[in-house]
N, C-alpha and C positions, 0 to 999 in steps of 0.2 A: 568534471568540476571537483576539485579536490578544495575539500575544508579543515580545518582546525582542529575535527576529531578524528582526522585520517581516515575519511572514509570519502565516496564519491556518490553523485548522483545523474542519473538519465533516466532519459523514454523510453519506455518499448512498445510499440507496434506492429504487428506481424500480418503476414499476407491472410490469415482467416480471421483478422481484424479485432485479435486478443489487443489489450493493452493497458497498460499502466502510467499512469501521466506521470509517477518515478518511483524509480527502482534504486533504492537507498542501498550502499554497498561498502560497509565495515570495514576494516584496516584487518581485523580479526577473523574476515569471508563469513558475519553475520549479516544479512540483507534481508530487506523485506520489502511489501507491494504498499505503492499508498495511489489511492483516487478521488479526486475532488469531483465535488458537485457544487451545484450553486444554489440546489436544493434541498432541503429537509427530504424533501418528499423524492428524491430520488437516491439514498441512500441505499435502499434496496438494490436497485439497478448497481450500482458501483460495490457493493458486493457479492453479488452476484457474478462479476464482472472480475474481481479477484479470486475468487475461490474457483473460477473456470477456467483463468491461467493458472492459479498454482499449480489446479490438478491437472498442467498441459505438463508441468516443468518438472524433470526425472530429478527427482528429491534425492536418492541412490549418490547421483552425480553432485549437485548443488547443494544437498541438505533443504532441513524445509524450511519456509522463510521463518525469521524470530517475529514477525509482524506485519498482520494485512489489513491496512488501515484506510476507510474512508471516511474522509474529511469535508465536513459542510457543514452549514450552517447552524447548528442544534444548541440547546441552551445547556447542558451538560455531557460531556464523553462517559460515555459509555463500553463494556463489553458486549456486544451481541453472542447468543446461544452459539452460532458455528465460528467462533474464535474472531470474526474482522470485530474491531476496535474502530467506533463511531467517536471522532474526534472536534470539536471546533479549532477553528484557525486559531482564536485568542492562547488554545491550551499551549500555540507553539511557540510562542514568545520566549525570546531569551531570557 
């Protein structure tokens, strides 16, 4: 799906069930991992969840992501201590 800032987006899911609900990918080959929950309280889980694919993906080759972001429901975005980026929906409004 290519957009307006020249970059594209998808899924990735793989056979030992790593994945990313999308994999945002720059005009510039900067990309990064984002995962939605529906929960507060499952934020953990979805970074956990990112930070277990990045460290699948040969950085060497790809570079490492500019951004690994889960997104739910929380009343302000946040940084977390191991770099994922706790975001609300609202924050992505044009």
């Amino acid at each position: 799906m290519r957009r307006a800032w020249g970059g594209s987006v998808y899924h990735y899911h793989d056979d030992a069930g790593r994945e990313a609900d999308a994999v945002v990918v720059l005009g510039d080959c900067r990309w990064a991992l984002v995962e939605t929950k529906m929960g507060s309280a499952r934020v953990e889980e979805g970074a956990a969840g990112l930070l277990k694919l990045s460290g699948k993906i040969d950085h060497d080759i790809m570079g490492a992501p500019s951004l690994l972001m889960a997104m739910a429901p929380v009343q302000y975005a946040y940084l977390r201590p191991d770099g994922v980026a706790v975001v609300p929906p609202g924050c992505l409004r044009p």
